[in-house]
C-alpha positions as CSV (number, residue, x, y, z in Angstrom):
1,X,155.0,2.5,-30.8
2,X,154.2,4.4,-33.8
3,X,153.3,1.6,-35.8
4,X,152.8,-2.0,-36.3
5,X,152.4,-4.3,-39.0
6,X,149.9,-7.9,-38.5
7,X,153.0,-10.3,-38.3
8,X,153.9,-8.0,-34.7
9,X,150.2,-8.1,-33.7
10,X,149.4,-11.7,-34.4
11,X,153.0,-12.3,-32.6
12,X,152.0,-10.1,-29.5
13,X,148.5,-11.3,-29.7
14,X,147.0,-7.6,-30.1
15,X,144.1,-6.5,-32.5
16,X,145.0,-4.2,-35.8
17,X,146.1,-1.0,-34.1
18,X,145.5,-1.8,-30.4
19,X,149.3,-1.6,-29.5
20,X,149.8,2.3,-30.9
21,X,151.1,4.6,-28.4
22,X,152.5,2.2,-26.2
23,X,156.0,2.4,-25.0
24,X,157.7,-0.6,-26.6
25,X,159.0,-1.0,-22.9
26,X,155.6,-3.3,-22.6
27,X,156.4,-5.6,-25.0
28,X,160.0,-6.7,-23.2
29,X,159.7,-9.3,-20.7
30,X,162.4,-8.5,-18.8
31,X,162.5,-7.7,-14.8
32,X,161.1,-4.7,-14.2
33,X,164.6,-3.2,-12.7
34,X,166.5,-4.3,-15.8
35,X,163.9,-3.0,-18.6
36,X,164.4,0.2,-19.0
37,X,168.4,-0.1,-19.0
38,X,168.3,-2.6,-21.3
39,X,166.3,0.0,-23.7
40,X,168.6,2.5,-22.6
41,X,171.7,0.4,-24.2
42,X,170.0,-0.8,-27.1
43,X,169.0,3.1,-28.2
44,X,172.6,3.9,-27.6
45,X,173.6,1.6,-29.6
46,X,171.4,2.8,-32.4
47,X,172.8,6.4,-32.0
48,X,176.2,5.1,-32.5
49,X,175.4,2.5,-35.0
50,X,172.4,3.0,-36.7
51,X,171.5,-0.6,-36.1
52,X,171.2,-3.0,-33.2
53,X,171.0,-7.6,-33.3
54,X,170.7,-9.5,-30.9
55,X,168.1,-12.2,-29.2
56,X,165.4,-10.1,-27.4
57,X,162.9,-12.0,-24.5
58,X,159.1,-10.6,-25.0
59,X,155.8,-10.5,-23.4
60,X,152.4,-11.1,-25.3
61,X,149.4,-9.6,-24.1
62,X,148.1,-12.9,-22.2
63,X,151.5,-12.6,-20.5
64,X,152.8,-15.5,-22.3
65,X,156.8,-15.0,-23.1
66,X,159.0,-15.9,-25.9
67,X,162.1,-15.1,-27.5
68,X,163.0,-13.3,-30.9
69,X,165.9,-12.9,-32.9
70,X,166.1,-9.1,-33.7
71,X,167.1,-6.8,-36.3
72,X,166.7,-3.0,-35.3
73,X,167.4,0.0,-37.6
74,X,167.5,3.8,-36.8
75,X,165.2,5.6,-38.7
């Protein structure tokens, strides 16, 4: 993670900053075996795409989960 805006921090429940140079990996609530390949598919698809959609399951920092609708563009 490169950046965030306060809308993804307040979401996440992280302070201004505090989630820079994590792998987004840490933010997905998925099982630890499927995580990775899951990232793995939705990068492909940006490659081949330029833009990925779909309903994504996340983790917030108190370990708390919930679901979002994504949107996410190659840059």
């Amino acid at each position: 993670i490169i950046f965030t805006n306060k809308a993804e921090d307040v979401m996440f429940g992280y302070e201004t900053g505090e989630m820079i140079g994590m792998h987004v990996s840490q933010q997905n609530a998925y099982p630890q075996d499927q995580n990775m390949e899951i990232v793995n598919m939705v990068m492909d698809t940006l490659n081949k795409k330029g833009a990925w959609s779909g309903e994504w399951h996340n983790i917030r920092k108190d370990g708390s989960l919930f679901f979002t609708y994504s949107h996410i563009t190659a840059m």
